[in-house]
N, CA and C of each residue as an Amber inpcrd file, in Angstrom:
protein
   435
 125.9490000-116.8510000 123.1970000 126.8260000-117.3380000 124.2410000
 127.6020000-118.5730000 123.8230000 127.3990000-118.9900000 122.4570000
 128.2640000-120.1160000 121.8750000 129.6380000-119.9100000 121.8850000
 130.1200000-118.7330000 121.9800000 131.5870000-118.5850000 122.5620000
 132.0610000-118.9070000 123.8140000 131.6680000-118.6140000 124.9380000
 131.5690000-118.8120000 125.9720000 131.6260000-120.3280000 125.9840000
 130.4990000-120.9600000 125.9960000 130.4510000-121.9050000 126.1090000
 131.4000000-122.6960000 125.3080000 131.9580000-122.6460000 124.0040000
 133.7270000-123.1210000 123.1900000 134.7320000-122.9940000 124.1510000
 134.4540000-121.7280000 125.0210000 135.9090000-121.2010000 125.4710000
 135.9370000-121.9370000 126.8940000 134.7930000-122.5140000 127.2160000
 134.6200000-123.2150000 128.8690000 135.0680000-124.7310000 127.8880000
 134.2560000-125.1970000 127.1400000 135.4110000-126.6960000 126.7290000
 136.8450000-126.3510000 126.2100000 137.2750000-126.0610000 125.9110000
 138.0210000-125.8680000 125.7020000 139.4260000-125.6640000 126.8950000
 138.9000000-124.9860000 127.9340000 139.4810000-124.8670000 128.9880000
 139.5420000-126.3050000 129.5530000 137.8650000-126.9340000 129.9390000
 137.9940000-128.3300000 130.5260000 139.0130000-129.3380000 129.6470000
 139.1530000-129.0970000 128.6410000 140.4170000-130.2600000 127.6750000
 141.4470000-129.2510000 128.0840000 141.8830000-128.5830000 128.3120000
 143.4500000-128.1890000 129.0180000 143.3840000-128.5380000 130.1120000
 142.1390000-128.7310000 130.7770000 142.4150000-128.9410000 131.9030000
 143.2520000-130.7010000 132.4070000 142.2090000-131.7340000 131.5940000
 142.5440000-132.6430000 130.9540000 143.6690000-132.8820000 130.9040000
 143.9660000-132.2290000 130.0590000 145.5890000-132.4910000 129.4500000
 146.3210000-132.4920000 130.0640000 146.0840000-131.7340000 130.6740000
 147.3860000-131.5010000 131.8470000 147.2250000-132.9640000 132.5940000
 145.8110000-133.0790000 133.4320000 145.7920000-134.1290000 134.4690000
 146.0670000-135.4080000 133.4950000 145.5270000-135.2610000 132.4750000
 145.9550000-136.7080000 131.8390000 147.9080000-136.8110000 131.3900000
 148.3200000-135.7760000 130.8720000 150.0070000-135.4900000 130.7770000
 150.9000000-135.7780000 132.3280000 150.1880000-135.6560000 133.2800000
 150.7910000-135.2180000 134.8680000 151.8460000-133.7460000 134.8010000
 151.2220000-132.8760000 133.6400000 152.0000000-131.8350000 133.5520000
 150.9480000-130.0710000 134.3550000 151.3730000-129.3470000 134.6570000
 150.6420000-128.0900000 134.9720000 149.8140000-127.8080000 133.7810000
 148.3940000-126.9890000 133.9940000 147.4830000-126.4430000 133.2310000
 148.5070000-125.4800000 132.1390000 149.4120000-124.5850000 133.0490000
 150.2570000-123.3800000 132.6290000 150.7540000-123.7090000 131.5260000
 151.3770000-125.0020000 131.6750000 152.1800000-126.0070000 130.6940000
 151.4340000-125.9800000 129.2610000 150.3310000-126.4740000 129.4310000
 149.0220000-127.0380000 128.2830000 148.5330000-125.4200000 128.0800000
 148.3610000-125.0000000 128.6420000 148.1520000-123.5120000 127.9900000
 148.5830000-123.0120000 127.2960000 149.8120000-122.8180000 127.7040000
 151.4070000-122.3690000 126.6230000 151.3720000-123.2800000 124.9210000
 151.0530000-124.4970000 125.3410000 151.2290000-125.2510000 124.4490000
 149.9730000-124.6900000 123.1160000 148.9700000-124.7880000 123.7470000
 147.9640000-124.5470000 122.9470000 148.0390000-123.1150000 122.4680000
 148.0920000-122.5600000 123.2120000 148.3040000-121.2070000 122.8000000
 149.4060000-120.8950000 121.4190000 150.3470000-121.9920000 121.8120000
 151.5900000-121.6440000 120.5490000 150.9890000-122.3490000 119.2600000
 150.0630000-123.2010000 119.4320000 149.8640000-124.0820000 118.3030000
 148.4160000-123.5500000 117.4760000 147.8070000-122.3590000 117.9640000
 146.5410000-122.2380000 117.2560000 147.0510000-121.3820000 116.7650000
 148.6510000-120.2430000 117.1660000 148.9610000-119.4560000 116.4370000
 149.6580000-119.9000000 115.3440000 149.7520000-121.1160000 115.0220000
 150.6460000-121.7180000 113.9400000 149.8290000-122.2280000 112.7130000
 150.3850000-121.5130000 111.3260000 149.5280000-121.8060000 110.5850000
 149.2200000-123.3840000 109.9530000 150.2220000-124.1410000 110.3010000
 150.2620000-125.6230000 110.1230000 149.2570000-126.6730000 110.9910000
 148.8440000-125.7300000 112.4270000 148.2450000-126.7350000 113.4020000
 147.0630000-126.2640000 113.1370000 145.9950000-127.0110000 113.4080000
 144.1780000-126.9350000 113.1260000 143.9640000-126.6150000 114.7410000
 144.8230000-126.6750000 115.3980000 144.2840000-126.7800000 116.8770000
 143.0680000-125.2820000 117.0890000 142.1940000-125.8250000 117.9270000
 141.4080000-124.6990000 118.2780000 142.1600000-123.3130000 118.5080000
 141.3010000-121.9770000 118.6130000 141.7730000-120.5440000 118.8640000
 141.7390000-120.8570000 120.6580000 142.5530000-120.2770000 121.2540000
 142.1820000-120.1450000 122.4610000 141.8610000-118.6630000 122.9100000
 140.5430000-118.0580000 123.1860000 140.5710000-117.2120000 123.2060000
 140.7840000-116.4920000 125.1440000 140.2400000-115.2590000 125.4490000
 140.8260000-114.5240000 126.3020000 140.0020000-115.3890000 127.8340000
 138.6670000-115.5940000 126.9600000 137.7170000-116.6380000 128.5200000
 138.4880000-117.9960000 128.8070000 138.8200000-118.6860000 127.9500000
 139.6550000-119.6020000 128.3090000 140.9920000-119.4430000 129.3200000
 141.2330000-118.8770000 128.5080000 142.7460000-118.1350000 129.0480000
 142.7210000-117.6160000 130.5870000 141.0750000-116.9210000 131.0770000
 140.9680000-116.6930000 132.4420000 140.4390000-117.6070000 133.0470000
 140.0890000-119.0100000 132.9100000 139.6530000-119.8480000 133.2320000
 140.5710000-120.7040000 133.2390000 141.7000000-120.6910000 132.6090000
 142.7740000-121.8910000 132.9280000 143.6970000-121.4060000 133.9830000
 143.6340000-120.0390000 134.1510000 144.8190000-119.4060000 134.9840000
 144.0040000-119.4010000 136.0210000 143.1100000-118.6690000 136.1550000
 142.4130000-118.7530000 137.6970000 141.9790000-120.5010000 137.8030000
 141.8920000-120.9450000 137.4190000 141.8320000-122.3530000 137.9940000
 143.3990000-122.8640000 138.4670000 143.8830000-122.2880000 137.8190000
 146.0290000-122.4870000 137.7860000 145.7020000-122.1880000 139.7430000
 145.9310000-120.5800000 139.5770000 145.8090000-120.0620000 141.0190000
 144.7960000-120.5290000 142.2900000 143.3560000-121.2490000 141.9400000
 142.9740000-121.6790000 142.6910000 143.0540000-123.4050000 143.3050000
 144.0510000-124.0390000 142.6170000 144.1780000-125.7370000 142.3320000
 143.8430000-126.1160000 143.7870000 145.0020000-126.2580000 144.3040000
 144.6960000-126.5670000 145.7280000 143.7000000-126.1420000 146.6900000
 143.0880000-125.3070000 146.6520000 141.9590000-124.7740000 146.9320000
 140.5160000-125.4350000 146.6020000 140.9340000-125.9450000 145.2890000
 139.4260000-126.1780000 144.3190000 139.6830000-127.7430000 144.9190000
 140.9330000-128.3310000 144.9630000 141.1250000-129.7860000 145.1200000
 140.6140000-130.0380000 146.4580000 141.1070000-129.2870000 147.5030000
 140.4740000-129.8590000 148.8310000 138.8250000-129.6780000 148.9040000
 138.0390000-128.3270000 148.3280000 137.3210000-128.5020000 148.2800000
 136.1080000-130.0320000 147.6650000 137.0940000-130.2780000 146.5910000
 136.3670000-131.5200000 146.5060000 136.6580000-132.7000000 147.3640000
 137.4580000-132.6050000 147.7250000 137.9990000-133.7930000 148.5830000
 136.9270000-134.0110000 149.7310000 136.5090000-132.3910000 150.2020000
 135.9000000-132.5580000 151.1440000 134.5030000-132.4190000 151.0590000
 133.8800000-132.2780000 149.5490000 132.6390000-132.5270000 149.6680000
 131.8730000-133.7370000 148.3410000 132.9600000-134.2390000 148.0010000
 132.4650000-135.3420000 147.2710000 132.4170000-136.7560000 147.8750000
 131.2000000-136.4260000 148.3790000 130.7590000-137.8090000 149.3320000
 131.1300000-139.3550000 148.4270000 131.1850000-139.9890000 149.1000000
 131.6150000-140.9710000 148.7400000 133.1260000-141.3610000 147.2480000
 133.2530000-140.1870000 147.2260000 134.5670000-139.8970000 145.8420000
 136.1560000-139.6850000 146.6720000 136.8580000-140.5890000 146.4270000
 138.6210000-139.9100000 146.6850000 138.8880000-138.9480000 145.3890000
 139.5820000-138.1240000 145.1590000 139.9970000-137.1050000 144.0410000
 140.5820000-137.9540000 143.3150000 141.5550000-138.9090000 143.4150000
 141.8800000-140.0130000 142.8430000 141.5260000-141.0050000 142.4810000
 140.2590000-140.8670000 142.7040000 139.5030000-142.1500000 142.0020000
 138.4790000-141.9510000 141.4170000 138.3170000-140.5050000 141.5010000
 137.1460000-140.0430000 140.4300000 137.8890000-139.8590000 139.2180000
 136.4170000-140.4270000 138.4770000 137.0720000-140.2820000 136.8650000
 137.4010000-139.2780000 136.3540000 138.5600000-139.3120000 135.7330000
 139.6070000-137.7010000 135.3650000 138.9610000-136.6490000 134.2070000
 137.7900000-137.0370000 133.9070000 137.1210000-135.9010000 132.8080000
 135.7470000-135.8970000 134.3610000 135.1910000-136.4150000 135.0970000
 134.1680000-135.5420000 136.1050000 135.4310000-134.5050000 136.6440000
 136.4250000-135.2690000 137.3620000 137.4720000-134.5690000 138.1830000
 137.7600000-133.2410000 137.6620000 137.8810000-133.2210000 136.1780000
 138.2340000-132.2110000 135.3660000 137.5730000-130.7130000 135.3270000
 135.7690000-131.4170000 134.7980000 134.3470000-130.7650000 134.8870000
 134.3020000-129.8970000 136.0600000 134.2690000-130.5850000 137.3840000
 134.1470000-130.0430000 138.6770000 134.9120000-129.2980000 139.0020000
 136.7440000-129.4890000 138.7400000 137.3600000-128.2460000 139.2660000
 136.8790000-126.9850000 137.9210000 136.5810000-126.8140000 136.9840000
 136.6600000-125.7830000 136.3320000 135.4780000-125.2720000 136.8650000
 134.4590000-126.4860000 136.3900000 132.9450000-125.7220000 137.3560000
 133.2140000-124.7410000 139.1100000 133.7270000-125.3280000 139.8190000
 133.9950000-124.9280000 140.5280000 135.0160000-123.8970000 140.8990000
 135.8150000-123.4760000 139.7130000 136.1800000-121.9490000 140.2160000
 135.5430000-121.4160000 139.2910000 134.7100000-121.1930000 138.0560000
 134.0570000-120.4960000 137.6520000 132.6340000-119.9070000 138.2200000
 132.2440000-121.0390000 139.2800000 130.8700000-120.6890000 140.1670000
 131.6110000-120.0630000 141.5650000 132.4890000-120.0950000 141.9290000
 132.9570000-119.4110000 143.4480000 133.6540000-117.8830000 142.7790000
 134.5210000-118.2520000 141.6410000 135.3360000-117.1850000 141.9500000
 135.3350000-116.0930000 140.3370000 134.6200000-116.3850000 139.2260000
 134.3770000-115.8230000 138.3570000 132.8990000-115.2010000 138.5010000
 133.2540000-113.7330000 138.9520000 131.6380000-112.7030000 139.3230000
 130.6710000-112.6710000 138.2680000 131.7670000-112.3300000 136.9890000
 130.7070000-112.0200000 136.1830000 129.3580000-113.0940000 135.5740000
 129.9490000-114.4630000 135.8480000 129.2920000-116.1000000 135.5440000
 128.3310000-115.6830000 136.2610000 126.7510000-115.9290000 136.1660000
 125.1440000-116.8390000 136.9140000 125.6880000-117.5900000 137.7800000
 125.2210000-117.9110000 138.6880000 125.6440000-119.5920000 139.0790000
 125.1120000-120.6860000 138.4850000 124.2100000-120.1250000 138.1330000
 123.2740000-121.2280000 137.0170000 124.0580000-121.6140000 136.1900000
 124.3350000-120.4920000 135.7090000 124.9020000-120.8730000 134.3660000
 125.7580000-121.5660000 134.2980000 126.8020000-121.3140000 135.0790000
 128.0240000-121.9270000 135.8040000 128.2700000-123.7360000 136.1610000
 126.5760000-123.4490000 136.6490000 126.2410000-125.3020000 136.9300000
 125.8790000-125.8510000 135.4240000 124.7060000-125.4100000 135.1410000
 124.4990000-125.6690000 133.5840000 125.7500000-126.1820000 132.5030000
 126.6190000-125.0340000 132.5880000 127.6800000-124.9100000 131.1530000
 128.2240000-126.9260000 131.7640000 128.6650000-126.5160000 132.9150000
 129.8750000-128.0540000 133.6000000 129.0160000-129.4320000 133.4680000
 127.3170000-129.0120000 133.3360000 126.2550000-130.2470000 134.0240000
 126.4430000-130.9050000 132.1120000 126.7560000-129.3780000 131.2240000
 126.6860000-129.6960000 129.6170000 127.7200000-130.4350000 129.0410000
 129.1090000-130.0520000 130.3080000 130.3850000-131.0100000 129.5840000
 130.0300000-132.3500000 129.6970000 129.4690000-132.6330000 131.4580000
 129.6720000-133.8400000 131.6410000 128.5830000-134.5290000 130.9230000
 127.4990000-134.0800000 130.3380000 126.9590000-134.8450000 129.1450000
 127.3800000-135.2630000 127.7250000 128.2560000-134.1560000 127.4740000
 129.1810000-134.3450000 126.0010000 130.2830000-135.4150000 126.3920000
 130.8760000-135.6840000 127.4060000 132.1660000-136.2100000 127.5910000
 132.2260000-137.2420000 128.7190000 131.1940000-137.4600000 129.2310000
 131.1300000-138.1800000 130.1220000 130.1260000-138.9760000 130.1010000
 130.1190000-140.2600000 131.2220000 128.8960000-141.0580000 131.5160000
 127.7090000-140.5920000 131.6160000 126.9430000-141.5110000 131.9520000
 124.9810000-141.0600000 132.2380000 124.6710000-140.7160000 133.7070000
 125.9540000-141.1890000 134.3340000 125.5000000-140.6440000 135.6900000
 126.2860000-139.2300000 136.0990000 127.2380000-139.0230000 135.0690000
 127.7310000-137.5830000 135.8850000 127.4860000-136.8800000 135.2550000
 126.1450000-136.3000000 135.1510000 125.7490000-134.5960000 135.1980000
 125.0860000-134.8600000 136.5560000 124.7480000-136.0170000 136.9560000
 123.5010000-135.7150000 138.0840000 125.0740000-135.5110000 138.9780000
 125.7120000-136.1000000 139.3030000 126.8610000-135.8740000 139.6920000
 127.2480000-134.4010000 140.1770000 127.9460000-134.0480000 138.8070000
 128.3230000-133.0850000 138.6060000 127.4990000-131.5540000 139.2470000
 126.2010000-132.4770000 139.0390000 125.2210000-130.8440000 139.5010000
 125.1660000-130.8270000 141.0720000 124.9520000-131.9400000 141.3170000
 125.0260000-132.2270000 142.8900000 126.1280000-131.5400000 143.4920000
 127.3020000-131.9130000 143.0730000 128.5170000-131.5710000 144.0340000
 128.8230000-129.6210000 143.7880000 128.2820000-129.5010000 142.2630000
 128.9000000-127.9200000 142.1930000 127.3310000-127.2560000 142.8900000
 126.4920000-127.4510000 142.8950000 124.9400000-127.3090000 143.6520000
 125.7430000-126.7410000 145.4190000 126.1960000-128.1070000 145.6900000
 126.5710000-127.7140000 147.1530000 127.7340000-126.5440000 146.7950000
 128.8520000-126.6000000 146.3340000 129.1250000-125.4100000 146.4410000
 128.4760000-124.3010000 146.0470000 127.4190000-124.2580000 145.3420000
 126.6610000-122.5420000 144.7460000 126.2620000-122.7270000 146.6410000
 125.6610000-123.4390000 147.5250000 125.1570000-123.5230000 148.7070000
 126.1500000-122.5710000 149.9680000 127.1580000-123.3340000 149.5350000
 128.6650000-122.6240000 150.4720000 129.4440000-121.7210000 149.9390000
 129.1320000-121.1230000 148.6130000 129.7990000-120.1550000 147.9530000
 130.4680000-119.2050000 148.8970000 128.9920000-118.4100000 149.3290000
 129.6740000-116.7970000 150.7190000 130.3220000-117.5630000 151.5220000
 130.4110000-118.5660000 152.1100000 131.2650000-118.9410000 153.4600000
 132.3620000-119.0530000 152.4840000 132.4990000-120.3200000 151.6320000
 133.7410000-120.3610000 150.8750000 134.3080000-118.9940000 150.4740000
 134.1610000-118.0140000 149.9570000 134.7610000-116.6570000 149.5120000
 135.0700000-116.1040000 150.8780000 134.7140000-116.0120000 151.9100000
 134.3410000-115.4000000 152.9830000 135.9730000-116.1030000 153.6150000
 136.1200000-117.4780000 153.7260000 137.4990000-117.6790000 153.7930000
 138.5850000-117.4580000 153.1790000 138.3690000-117.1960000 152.1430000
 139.4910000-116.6810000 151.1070000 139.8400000-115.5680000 151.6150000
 139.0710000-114.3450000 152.7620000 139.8490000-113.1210000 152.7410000
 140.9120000-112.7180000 154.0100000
């Protein structure tokens, strides 16, 4: 599953990029995408899991954003730090809206970024807030239809 798990960081640094650029994911996708096909750039492969993980996060933004808005106690979206901010929205459409993902796993892979890339306090973080959504998942999907 060491692919998987490449192709979920990999996604969270586009995701990044973008929020750190103030440009769309779509944007940083394109980009990367043109540059791993180039034999001059070292940039990572982006493969096909990434690729459904940057777009369905594309399509769910506003969705994934209010959700945090409205359950990250004590956090504004804007004032959480922009690699948790990052972690959580990917975690969070890969645990609501990607079937084939565990939810475990789902919490796990995001609880693993925010240990590689982040502080000492956000995996507990991180697990907490995507935890409550594995909690509200069926209601959350259940509004989507």
């Amino acid at each position: 599953m060491a692919a998987r798990s490449n192709a979920r960081k990999r996604a969270f640094q586009i995701l990044f990029e973008a929020d750190q650029r103030g440009v769309s994911v779509r944007e940083v996708l394109a980009d990367w995408v043109r540059h791993s096909r180039s034999d001059t750039d070292r940039q990572p492969a982006v493969n096909e899991f990434t690729m459904e993980l940057v777009e369905g996060y594309a399509d769910k933004v506003d969705r994934i954003d209010d959700l945090i808005a409205t359950y990250a106690v004590d956090w504004d979206l804007d004032r959480m730090p922009v690699v948790d901010r990052n972690i959580v929205r990917l975690g969070a459409y890969e645990l609501i809206w990607v079937d084939g993902t565990p939810d475990a796993v789902a919490i796990d892979e995001a609880v693993q970024l925010a240990k590689e890339f982040s502080t000492d306090e956000s995996p507990s973080f991180v697990n907490g807030l995507l935890g409550r959504f594995k909690d509200l998942k069926p209601k959350l999907r259940r509004s989507e239809s």
